[in-house]
C-alpha positions in Angstrom: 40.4 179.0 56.9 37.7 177.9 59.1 39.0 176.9 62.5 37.0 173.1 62.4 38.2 172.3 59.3 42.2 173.5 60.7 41.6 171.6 63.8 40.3 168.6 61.8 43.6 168.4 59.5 46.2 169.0 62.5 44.6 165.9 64.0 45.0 163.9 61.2 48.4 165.0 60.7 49.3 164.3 64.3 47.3 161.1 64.5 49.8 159.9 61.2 52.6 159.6 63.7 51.5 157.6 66.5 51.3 154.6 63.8 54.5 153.1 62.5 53.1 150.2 60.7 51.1 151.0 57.4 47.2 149.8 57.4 45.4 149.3 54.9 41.9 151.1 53.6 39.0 149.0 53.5 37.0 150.5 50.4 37.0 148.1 47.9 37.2 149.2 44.3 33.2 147.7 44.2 32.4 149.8 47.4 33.6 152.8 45.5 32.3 152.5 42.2 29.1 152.3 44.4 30.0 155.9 46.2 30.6 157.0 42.8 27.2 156.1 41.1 25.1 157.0 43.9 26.9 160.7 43.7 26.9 160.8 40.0 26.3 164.4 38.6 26.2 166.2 42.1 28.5 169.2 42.8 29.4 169.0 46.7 30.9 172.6 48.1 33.7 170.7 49.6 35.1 167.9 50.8 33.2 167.9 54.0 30.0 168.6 52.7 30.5 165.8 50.3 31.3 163.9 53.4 27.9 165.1 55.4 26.0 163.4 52.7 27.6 160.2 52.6 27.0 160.0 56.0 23.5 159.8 55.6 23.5 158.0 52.5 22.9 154.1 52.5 26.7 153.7 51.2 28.3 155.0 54.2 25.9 152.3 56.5 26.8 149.6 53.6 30.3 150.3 53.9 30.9 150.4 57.8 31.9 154.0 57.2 29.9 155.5 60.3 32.7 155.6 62.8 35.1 157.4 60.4 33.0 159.8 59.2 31.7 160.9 62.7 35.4 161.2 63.8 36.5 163.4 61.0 33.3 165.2 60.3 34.1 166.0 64.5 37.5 166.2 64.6 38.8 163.8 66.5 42.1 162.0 65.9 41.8 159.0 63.4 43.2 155.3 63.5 45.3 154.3 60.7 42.4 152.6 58.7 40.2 155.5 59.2 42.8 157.7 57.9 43.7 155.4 54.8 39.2 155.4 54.4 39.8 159.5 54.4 42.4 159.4 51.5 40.2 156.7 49.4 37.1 159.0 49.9 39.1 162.3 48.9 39.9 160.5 45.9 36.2 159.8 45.2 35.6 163.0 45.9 37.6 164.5 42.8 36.5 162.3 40.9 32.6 163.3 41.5 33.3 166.9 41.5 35.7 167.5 38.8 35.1 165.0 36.3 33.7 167.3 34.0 35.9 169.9 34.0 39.3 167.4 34.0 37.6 166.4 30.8 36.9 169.7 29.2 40.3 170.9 30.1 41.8 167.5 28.5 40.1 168.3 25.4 42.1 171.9 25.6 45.4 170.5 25.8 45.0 167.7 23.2 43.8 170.5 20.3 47.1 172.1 20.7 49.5 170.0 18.6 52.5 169.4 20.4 54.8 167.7 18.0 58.0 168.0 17.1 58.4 170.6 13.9 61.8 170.0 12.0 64.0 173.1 11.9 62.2 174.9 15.5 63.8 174.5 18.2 60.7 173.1 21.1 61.3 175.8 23.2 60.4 178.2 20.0 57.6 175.9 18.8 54.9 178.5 19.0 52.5 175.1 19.8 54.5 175.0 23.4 54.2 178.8 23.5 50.6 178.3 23.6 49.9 175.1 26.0 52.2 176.8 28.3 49.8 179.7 28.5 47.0 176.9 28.6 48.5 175.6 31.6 49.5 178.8 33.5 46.2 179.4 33.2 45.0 176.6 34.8 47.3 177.1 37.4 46.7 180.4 38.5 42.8 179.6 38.3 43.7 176.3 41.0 45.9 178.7 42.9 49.0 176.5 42.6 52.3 178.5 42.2 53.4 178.3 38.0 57.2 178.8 36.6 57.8 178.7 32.8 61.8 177.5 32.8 62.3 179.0 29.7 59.5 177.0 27.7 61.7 173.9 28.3 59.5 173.0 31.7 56.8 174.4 33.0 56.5 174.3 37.1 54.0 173.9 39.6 54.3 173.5 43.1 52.4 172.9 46.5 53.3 172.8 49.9 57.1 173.7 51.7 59.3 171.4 53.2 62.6 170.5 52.6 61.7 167.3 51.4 60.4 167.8 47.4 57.9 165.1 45.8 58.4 165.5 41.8 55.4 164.5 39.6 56.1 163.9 36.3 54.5 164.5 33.2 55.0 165.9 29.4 53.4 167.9 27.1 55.4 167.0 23.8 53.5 164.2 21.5 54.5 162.2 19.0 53.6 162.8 15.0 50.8 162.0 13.4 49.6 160.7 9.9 45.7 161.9 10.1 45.1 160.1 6.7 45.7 157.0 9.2 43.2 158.1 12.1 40.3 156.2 11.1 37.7 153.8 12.9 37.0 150.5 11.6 33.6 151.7 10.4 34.9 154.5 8.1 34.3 157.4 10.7 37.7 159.8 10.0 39.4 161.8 13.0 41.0 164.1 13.7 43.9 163.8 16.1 43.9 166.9 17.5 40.3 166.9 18.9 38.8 164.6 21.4 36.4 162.3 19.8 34.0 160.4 22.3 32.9 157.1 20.7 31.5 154.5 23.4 33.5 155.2 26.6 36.7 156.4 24.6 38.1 159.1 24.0 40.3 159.7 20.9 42.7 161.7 20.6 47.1 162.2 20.4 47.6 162.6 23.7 45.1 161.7 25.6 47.0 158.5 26.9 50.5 159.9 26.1 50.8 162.1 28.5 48.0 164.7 28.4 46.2 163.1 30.9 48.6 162.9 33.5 48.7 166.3 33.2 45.5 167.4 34.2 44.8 164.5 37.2 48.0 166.2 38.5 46.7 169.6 38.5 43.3 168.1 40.0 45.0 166.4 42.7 47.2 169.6 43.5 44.1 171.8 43.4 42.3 169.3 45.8 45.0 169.7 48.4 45.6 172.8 48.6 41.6 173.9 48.7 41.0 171.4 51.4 44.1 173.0 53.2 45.8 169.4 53.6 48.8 169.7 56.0 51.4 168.6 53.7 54.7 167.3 55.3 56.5 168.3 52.6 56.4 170.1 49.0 54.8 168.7 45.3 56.7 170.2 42.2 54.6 168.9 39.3 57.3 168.9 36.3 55.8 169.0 33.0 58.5 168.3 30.7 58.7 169.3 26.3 60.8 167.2 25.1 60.1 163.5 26.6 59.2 161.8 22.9 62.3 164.1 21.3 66.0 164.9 22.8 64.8 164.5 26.1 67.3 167.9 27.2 64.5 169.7 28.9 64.4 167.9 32.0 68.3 168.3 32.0 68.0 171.8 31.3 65.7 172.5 34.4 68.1 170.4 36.6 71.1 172.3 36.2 69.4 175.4 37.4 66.8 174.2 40.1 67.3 171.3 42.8 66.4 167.7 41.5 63.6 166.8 43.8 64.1 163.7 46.2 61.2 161.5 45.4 60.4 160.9 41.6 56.7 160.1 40.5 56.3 159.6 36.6 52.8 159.6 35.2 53.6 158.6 32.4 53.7 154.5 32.7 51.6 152.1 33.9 50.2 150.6 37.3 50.3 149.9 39.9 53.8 150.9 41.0 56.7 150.1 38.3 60.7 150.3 39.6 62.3 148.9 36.3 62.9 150.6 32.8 64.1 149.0 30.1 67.1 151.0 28.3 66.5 152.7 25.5 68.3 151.5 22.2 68.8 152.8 18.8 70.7 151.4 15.8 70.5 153.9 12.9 71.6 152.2 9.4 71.9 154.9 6.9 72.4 154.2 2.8 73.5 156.1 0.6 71.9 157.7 -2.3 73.0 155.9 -5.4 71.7 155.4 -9.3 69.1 152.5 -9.6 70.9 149.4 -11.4 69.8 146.1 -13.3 66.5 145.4 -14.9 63.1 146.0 -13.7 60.8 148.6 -11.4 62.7 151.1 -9.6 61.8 152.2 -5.8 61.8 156.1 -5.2 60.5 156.2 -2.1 59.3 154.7 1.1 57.4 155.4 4.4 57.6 154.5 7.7 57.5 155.5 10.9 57.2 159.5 12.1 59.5 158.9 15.5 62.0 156.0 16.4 59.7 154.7 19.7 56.4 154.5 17.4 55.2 151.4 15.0 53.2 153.0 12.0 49.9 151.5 10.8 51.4 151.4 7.4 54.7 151.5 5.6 53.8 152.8 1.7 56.7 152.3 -1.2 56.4 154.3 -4.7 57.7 152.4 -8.0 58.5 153.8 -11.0 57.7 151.2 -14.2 57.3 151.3 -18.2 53.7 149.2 -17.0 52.4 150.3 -13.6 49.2 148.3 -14.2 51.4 145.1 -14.8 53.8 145.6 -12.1 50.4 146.2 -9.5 48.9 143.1 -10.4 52.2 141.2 -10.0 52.7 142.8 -6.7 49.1 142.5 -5.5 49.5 138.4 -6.0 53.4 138.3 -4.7 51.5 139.9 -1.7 48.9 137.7 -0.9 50.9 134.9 -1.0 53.7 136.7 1.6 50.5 137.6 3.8 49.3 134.2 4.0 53.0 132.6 4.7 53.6 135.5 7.2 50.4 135.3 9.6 47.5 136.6 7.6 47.3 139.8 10.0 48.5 142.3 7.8 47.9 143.3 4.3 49.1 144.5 1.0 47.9 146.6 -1.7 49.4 147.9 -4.9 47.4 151.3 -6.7 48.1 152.6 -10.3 48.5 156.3 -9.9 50.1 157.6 -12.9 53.7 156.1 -14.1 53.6 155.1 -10.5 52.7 152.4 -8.1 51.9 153.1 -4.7 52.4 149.8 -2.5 51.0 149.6 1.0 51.5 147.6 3.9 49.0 148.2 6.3 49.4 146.3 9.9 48.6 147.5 13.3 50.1 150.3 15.1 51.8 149.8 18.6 54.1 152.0 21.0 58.1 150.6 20.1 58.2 149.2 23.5 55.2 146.7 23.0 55.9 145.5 19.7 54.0 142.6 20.3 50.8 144.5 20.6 51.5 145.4 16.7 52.2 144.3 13.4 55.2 145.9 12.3 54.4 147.2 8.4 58.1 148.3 8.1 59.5 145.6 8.8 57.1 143.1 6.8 57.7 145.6 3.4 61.3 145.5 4.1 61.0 141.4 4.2 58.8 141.5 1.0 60.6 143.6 -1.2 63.6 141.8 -0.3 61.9 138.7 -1.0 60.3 139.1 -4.8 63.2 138.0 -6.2 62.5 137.5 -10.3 59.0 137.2 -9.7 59.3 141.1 -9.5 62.4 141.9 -10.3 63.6 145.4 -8.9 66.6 147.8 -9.9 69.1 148.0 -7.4 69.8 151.0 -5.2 69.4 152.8 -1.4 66.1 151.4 -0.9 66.8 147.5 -1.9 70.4 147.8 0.0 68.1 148.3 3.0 65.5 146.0 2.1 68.3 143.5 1.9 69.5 144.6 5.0 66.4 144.6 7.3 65.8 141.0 6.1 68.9 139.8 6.3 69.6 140.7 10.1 65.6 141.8 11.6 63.3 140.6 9.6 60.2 139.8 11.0 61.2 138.9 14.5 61.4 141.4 17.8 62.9 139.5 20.5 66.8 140.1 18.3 66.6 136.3 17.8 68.0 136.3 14.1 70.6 138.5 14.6 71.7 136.4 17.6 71.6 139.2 20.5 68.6 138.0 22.1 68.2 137.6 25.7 65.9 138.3 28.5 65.6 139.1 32.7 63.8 137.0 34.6 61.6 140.2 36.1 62.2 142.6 33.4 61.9 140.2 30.0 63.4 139.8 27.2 65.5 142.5 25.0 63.0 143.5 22.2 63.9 145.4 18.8 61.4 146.7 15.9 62.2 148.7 12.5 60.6 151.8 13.2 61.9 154.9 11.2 62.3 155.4 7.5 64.4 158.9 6.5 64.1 159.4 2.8 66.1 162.9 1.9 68.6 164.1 -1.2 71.4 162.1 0.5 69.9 159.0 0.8 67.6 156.8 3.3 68.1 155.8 7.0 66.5 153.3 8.8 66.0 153.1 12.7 65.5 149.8 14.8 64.6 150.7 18.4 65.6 148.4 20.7 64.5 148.1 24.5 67.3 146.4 27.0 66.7 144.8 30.4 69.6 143.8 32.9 71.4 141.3 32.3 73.9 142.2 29.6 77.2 145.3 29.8 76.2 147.6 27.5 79.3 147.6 26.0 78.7 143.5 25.1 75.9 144.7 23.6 77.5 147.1 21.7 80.8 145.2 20.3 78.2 142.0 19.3 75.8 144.7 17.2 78.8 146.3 15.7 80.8 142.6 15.2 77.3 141.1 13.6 76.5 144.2 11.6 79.8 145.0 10.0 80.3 141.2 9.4 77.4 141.3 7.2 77.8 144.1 5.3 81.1 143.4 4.3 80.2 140.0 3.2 77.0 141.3 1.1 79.6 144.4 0.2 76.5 146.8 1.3 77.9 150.3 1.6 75.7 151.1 4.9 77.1 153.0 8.3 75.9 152.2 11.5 75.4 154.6 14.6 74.5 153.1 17.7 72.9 154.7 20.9 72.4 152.4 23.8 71.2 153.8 27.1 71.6 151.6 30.6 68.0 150.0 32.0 66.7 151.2 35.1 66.1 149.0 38.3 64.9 150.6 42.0 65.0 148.5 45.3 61.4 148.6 46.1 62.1 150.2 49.7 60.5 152.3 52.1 57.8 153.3 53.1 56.7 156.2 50.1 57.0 153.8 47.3 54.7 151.0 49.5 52.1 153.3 49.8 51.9 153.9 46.2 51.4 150.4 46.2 48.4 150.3 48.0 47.5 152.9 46.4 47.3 151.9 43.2 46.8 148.3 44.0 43.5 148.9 46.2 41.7 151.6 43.9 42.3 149.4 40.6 42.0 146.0 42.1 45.4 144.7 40.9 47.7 142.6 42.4 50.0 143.9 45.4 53.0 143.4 43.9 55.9 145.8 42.2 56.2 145.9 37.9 58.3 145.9 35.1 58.2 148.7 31.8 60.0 148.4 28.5 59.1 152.0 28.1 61.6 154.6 29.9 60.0 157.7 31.4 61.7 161.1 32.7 62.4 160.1 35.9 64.8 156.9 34.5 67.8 158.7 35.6 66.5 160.3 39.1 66.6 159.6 42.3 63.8 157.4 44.3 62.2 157.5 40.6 59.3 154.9 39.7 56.3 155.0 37.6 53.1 155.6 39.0 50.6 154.8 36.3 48.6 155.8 34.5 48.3 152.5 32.1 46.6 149.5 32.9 49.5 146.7 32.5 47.3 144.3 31.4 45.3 146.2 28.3 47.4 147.9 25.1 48.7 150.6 25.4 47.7 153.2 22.5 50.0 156.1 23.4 52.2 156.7 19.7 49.5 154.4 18.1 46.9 155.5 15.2 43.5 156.1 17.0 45.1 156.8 21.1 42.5 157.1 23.3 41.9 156.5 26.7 38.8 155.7 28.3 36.4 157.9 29.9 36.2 155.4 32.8 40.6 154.8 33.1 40.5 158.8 33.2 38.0 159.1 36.5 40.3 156.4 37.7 43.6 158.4 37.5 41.8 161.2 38.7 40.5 159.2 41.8 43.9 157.5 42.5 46.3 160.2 42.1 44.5 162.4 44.3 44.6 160.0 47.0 48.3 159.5 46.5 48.8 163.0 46.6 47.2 163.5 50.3 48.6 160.1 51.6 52.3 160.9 50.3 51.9 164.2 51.3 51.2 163.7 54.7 52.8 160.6 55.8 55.8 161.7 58.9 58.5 160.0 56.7 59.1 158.5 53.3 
């Protein structure tokens, strides 16, 4: 290590302590984007070289950067703005140098398709056998220290200290239907290859969580080249099994230390310290020969995972006349569309003896349901609902038809069921029909609820089970019900860690400075000093277990620039 560029970084360091009271940066998100386009396409050495040319660049006399630069570029000791300027332009800095590689190795991780595979065991998956040789690669290539936990995590860590920073992201995705991967225009893709149209890039998991695997890698690499005296130790946790049984992070805890400070990249900005608990009600039917008159359902579609809404739910009939039972359905479903919001639609297709009928709405992520419309839940409602306009032999697939209407239907907030309610910071409680399981024994069907504070679990549980069981043995449905509630999340947003973040995140992205709220829960929902630290905009969809993710080329540099300033700033700051 060169001795000016040591000397440089133990003043830093030292200068950190003399401040007690946190200052803020003075690069504004426009200032930056300015550094940024006026460095576009260069390849600096280093930091400090990139430094030397801003200097004399008509940025650093715009910005009022003169007196910082001189003192670091010389190595004198810093004031607290200058120091928060020096963090902001390391940021920029990985952002101008690695851009294209982050994205090139992005494109490497989302071609390997991490999905569940029924019947493997994810730590067998050969998939995960190959992006965790991906990664070690990486890795090793950065310099940054790699462990493979027996293909259930895959660690990397920086720095020593007794005090551990975990960084949190996953390499499991959730299914896909390719057929459904398709752009307005016609133009097919394929989700396991990064497909630039306009400033996004397509792709399953490139917003969920791919990404926030490779800005963490960046922001380790930075570090560690530019010899930043870290106070204390990063342990980047990439985790298998986030969108599945979620044991993996478990798994690694009860053989390694659970680190002290929790960052989960896998969320949204600018600092969140409240998860909504995770809910499930599975309703499973029994398999049972089709009664009564008229066209007989065989099977139906949904959605591939309980958190995901499809684009489209699909239902096969049998009928003497599949031509005549088509055109009935295709009218019965215009006139549901139009009574129901005209944002979805129906179609019915002859093939065969059979009629395919598709509900095609708009896919969303199960904690956003109101970014979506739900197809499940609007076929369930409309098959229920043809009465003898279409009439339909009884069996599994109209006992849960009848069901889902009945208690769901085509609200999200719990509302006709009657367990609705809602926190004042976190929001209301949220459910959507999500999974359809068609096998030899029968058919279950998921609704995936979301639950803030403000109600025992147990209530919860005794008014789903009172309200559920009430109603099927009035309707004298032969249905059982398996419920899986898990408790929300809420941190007290204190010290001074988790207000740096803030500013962080809040400065770079020009947001508001204040804490948020998620109804999705990450990895870290159970750890200590755990909060999510992007890398979703709050105020855009997100598109992570949607048809068509991407993320955009612009969001990516973003997360790139900020989590490499958080990295240095966290890292160095005397105490959290």
């Amino acid at each position: 290590m060169p001795l000016h560029k040591l000397t440089a970084a133990t003043l830093l360091l030292a200068s950190i302590g003399l401040f007690t009271q946190p200052a803020q940066a003075n690069l504004t998100p426009q200032q930056s984007a300015a550094i940024v386009k006026a460095f576009d396409g260069s390849d600096p050495a280093d930091f400090k070289q990139f430094l030397g040319k801003l200097k004399a660049s008509e940025q650093a006399k715009a910005d009022n950067l003169g007196a910082t630069l001189d003192a670091y570029l010389a190595g004198r000791a810093l004031s607290p703005e200058q120091q928060n300027e020096v963090y902001r332009l390391l940021g920029l800095y990985t952002r101008i140098k690695y851009a294209k590689a982050a994205t090139d190795n992005l494109r490497e991780l989302v071609a390997i398709p991490t999905f569940a595979v029924d019947g493997v065991p994810q730590h067998e998956n050969p998939e995960f056998l190959k992006i965790a040789g991906k990664i070690k690669a990486l890795a090793d290539s950065f310099g940054l220290a790699f462990r493979n936990i027996d293909n259930r995590v895959y660690e990397i860590s920086l720095g020593e200290g007794k005090e551990v920073v975990g960084i949190h992201a996953h390499a499991d995705v959730v299914p896909v239907n390719p057929a459904n991967w398709k752009l307005a225009d016609g133009t097919q893709l394929d989700p396991f290859k990064v497909t630039l149209v306009g400033d996004r890039m397509y792709g399953r998991g490139t917003e969920d969580d791919k990404n926030g695997i490779i800005v963490a890698l960046y922001a380790l690499k930075v570090a560690k080249d530019e010899n930043l005296p870290l106070a204390r130790q990063f342990k980047l946790l990439i985790d298998t099994t986030e969108e599945t049984s979620g044991d993996a992070i478990p798994y690694y805890f009860e053989r390694n230390p659970t680190p002290d400070y929790n960052l989960a990249l896998d969320g949204g900005y600018p600092v969140v310290i409240a998860e909504k608990g995770y809910g499930t009600v599975m309703a499973s039917f029994s398999k049972r020969p089709a009664s009564g008159k008229g066209a007989e359902i065989v099977n139906l579609t949904g959605g591939l995972a309980t958190n995901q809404i499809p684009t489209t739910s699909v239902a096969t009939l049998l009928a003497d006349d599949p031509a005549a039972l088509a055109k009935r359905l295709e009218a019965a479903g215009a006139d549901y569309v139009k009574r129901n919001g005209n944002d979805f639609r129906i179609d019915a297709k002859v093939q065969g003896k059979q009629v395919l009928l598709t509900v095609t709405g708009i896919s969303a992520h199960s904690s956003e349901p109101q970014s979506g419309v739900n197809p499940v839940a609007r076929m369930l409602g409309f098959l229920d609902g043809l009465g003898p306009q279409v009439p339909l032999k009884r069996n599994q697939f109209t006992d849960a038809a009848r069901y889902a209407s009945a208690n769901w239907g085509l609200d999200y907030l719990g509302k006709q069921l009657g367990i609705g309610f809602q926190d004042s910071f976190m929001g209301p409680l949220t459910t959507s029909l999500t999974f359809v399981g068609v096998d030899d024994k029968g058919l279950k069907l998921a609704v995936n609820l979301r639950i803030p504070k403000g109600k025992p679990l147990a209530t919860l549980k005794d008014q789903l089970a009172e309200k559920l069981g009430n109603w099927a043995r009035q309707s004298h449905t032969s249905v059982a019900f398996d419920y899986s509630l898990d408790e929300p999340m809420y941190r007290n947003p204190e010290g001074e860690w988790v207000k740096a973040l803030l500013d962080v995140a809040s400065e770079n992205l020009g947001m508001k400075h204040e804490f948020g709220t998620s109804a999705g829960a990450t990895s870290v929902h159970d750890l200590p000093n755990g909060v999510q630290f992007g890398l979703a905009m709050p105020d855009v969809k997100y598109t992570g277990h949607n048809d068509n993710e991407f993320k955009t080329v612009e969001q990516f540099m973003l997360d790139l620039q900020v989590v490499s300033e958080m990295v240095a700033r966290i890292g160095q700051m005397p105490k959290l």
